[in-house]
N, C-alpha and C positions, 0 to 999 in steps of 0.2 A: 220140603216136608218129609221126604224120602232118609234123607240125612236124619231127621231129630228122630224120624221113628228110630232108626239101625241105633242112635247115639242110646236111646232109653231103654232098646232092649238090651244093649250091653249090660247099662246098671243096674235092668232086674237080675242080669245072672250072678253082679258080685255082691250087690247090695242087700242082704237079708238081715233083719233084724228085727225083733221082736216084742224087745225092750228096752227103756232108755238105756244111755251112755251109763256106766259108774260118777263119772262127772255129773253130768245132766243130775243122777238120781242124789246126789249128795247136796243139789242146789237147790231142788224143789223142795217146798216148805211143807212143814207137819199138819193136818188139821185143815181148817178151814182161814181164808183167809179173802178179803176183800180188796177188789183194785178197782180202778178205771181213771180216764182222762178226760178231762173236755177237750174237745174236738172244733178247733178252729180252722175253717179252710177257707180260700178263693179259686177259681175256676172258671174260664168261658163259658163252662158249661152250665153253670149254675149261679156265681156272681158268688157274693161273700156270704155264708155259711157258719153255724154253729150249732153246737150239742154238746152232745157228750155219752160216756155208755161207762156203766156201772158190774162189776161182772161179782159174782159170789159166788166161790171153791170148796166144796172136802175133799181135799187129798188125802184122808183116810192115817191112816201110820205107817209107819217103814216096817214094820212086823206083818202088812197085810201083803200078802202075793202081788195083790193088782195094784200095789202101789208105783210098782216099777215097769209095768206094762200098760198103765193108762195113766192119758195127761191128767185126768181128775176123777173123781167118782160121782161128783156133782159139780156141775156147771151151770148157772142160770144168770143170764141179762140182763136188764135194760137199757135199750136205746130211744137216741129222740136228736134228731138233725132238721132241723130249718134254714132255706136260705133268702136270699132278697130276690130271688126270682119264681120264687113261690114254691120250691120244693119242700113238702112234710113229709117224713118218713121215720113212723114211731117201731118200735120192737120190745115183746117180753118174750124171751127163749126159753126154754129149760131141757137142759143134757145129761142123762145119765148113760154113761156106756157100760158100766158092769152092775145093773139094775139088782139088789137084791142080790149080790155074789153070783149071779146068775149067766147065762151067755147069749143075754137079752140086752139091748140097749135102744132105751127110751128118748126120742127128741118130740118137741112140739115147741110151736111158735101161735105167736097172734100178732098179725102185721096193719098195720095202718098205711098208705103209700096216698100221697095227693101231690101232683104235679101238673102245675099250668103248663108248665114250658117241657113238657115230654117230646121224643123228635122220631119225627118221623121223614127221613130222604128219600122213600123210592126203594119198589122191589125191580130194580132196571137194571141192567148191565152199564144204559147213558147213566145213568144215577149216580153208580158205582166208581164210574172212569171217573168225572168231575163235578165239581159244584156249578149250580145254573137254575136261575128261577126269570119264570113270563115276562119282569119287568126292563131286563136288560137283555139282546140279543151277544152276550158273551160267556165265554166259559173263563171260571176262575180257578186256578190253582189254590191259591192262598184262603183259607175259610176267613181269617181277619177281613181281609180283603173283601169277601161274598157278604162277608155279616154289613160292611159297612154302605155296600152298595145295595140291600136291601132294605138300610134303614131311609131312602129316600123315594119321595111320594114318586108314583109315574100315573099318571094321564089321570088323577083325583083319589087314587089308593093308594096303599101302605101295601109291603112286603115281608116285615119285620115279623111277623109269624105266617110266613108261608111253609116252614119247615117246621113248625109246632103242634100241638094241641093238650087239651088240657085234660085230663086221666086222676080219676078217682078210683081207687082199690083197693077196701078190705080185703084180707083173707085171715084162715084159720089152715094149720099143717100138723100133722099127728104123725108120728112113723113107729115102727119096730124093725129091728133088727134082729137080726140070730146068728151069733157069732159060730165058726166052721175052722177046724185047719187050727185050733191052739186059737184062736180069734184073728187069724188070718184074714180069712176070707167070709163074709159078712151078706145076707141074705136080707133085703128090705121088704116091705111092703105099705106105702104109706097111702094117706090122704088127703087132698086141699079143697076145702070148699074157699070160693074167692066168688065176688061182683064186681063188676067194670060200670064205671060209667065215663063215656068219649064224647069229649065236645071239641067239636074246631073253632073259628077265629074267623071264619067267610062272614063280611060284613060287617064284625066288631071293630071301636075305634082301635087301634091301638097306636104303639109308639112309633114318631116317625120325624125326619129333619126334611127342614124346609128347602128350596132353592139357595137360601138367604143362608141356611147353616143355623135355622134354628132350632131347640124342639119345639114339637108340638103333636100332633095325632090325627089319624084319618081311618077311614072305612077301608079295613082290612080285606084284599083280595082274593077271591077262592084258593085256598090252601092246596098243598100238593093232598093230604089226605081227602081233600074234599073232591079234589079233581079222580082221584082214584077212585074214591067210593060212586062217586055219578055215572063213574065209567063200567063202574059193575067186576071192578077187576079184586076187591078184597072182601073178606070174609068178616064181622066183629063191629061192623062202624057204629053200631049203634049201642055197644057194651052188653054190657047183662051177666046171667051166672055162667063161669065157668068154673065146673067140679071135676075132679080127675082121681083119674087112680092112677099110684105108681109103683111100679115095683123095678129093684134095682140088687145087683151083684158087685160087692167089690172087694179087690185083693189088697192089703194093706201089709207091708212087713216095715214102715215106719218106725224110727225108734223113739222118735217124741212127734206127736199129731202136730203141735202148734208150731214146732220151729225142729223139725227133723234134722238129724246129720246124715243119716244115710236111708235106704228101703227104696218100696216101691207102692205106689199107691197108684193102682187104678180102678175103676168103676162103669157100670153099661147101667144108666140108665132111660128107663122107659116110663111117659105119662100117657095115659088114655084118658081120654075127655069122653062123655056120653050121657047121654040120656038120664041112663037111668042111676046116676048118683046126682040129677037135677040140673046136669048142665044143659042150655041151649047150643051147644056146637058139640058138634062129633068129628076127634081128630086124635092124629098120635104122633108123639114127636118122641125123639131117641135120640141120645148123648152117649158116646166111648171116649173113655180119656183115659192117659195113662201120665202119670206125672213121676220120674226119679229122682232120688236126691244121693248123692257120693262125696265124701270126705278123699281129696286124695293125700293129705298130708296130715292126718289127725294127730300123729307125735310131735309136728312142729309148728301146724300153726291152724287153728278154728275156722278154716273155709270147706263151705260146703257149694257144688255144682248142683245146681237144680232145672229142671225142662219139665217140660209141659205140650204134649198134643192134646188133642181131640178135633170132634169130627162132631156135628150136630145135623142132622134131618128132620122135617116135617112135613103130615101130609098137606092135601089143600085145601082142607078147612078149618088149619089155626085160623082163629081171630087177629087183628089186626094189633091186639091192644097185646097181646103175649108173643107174639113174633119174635121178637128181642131178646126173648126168657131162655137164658141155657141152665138145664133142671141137676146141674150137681149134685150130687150127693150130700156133700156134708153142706154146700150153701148155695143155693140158685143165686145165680151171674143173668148179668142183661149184656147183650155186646153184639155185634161185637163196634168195638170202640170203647174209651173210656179206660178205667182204672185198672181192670181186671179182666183185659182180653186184648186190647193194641192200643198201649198209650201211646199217648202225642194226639189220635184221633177223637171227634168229636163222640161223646156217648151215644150207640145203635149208631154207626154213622155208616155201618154198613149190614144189611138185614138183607136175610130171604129165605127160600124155604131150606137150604143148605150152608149149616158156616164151618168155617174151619179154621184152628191158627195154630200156632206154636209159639213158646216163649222159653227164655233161657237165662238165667239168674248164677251170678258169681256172691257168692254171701261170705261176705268173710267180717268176723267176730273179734273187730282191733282192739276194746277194751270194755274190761268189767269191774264195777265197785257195786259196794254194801253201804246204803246210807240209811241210818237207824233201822237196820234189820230187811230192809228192801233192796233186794236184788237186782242191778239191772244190766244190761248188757248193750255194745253198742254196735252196732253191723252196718258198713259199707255193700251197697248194692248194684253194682252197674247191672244192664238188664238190655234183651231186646226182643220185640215183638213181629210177626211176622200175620196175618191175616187174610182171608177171603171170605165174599160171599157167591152162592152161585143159586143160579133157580130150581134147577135138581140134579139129583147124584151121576146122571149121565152128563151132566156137564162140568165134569170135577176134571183140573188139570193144574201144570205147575205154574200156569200164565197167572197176571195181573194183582200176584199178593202184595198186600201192601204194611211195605214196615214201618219201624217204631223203635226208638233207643233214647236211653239215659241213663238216668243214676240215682240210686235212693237212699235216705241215712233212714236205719230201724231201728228203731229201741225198745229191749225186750226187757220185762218187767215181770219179776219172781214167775221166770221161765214161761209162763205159759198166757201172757200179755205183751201185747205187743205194738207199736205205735209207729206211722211210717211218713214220713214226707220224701216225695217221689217227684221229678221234673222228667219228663221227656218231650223228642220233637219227633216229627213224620214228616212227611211229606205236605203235609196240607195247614201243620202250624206248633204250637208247644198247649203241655199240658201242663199243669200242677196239682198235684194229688194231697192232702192228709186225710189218713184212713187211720185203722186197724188192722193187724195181723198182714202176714205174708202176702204177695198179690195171688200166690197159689201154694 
């Protein structure tokens, strides 16, 4: 950890930049223009998966100043991902970062998120070291391995969701920004109103194989959430509102947001939960990250070096159902685990009131064509992930992180779109990822 910090303060000192490339700004397109892909994936984590997200641009004209200092002047969404293991997860965005020529910038989202199969492992250090559920007296390395061994009945129960529960969550998020420093440096202030609703699996039939190797289903055994919440040890078990306020600082010398060659981007943000903007829990959590990006050969050849810290604290009375939530700036992350914090592992497969990781990206830009006016570009990504969780910041140390490596092909689409299919392995098994945009 020590290492990536010393590695990204180097790149803030050579890395400054303000505005795109001459390249970059000669590729970006005039006006407004429309993209998006459908979005087919598989995963352990979620089964077979589709959607898709729709994105609509004014990049304004090449005669306007912020043409060449913002990836768009409008930006708005739509998404919508379902999978065969019950994940919905709808989105309408809208982004404007130089609002009105002004050194204001507007985002707001409305999010729909419904997940049977949500995961919950354990705020434990046993938790953390390996996988291990009431029905077998073993510990397993391998999560393949764990998942198959819990899909079999013991003493008249199922195990198959002992690491689940099912999570229903609207919200709504508003922010302003006030750009500082030439728009450097960026001064937030936003808001989420959101409702939980948390159901576990203690008693329900579910899926499960016979002696004989068949399927069939049984009465589901008290879940580790449930064993938790009996025990009085978490906060959230029973959902409800949580509203917050946020406010957030961060330094940006990026020369394109979506697919940067060089700068420096980082951010401290803080949510407060309370009362008196109607939530039922009172708590604060806080996120620093610093992420660099460096061309070291930009006359010969399109690779950019890219890293990634941060450091995530909460107090102890998060709820159970946002544990997971690391509050970004430009996009709240769930991790750590999963696509966008330590792939190879399973999504939250490690949670607590302190996370932390680093990750470290080789992007290199082997080839680009124009087919009927659309731009696209194609990047090689090998990548590795390094993570912890701990239960608070006096027990932060360089023990028991656990990594993550692979390789990802990205295809960038009239600059500022972007598509990825991603494989990594860890320790405990392989991932397969297709998303959008940079993993950071």
């Amino acid at each position: 950890m020590v290492r990536w910090l010393c590695v990204l303060a180097a790149l803030a000192r050579v890395a400054v930049a303000d505005s795109m490339s001459p390249a970059d700004a000669s590729r970006k397109p005039e006006r407004s223009h429309v993209t998006g892909l459908p979005l087919f994936a598989y995963s352990v984590d979620f089964g077979y998966g589709a959607g898709g997200r729709a994105y609509y641009y004014w990049n304004g004209t090449r005669d306007d100043p912020r043409f060449a200092r913002t990836p768009y002047l409008l930006r708005s969404f739509v998404s919508g991902f379902s999978t065969t293991s019950g994940l919905h997860f709808y989105t309408l965005d809208v982004d404007a970062p130089a609002v009105f020529d002004s050194p204001y910038r507007i985002r707001s989202a409305l999010v729909f998120l419904r997940n049977i199969d949500a995961s919950y492992f354990g705020f434990s250090e046993a938790s953390r070291r390996t996988l291990r559920f009431p029905g077998i007296d073993q510990d397993f390395g391998s999560y393949a391995d764990y998942r198959e061994a819990q899909r079999r009945i013991v003493d008249g129960v199922g195990y198959d969701r002992y690491d689940r529960y099912d999570l229903l969550r609207p919200a709504a998020l508003a922010s302003v920004e006030r750009s500082l420093l030439d728009g450097r440096m960026r001064l937030l202030v936003g808001v989420t109103a959101s409702w939980a609703r948390v159901e576990d699996y203690t008693g329900k039939l579910v899926d499960a194989v016979s002696d004989s190797g068949a399927s069939t289903s049984a009465p589901s055994a008290t879940t580790r959430l449930r064993e938790d919440c009996d025990r009085g040890v978490l906060v959230g078990c029973g959902g409800g509102r949580d509203n917050l306020l946020r406010v957030a600082v961060t330094y940006d010398t990026r020369d394109f947001e979506p697919d940067p060659n060089c700068g420096v981007f980082a951010d401290l943000a803080i949510d407060v939960a309370t009362a008196a903007l109607g939530s039922e829990y009172d708590y604060v959590r806080g996120l620093v990250t610093v992420r660099g990006f460096y061309s070291p050969f930009p006359a010969h050849a399109d690779l950019v070096l890219a890293g990634r810290v941060f450091l995530h604290a909460q107090s102890a009375g998060t709820p159970v159902f946002t544990m997971d939530v690391l509050p970004f700036v430009e996009d709240v992350r769930a991790g750590l685990g999963g696509h966008r914090t330590i792939r190879g592992y399973r999504q939250s497969r490690f949670v607590d009131h302190v996370m932390t990781a680093a990750s470290g990206e080789v992007r290199w830009t082997f080839a680009r064509t124009t087919i009927r006016r659309q731009k696209l570009a194609f990047i090689a990504v090998p990548f590795f992930d390094v993570g912890r969780a701990f239960d608070g910041l006096t027990d932060l140390g360089l023990q028991g992180f656990r990594p993550g490596a692979g390789g990802a092909l990205r295809v960038s689409w009239n600059l500022a779109t972007l598509g990825t299919f991603e494989y990594a392995r860890s320790l405990e098994g392989t991932g397969v990822y297709v998303n959008f945009g940079h993993m950071f």
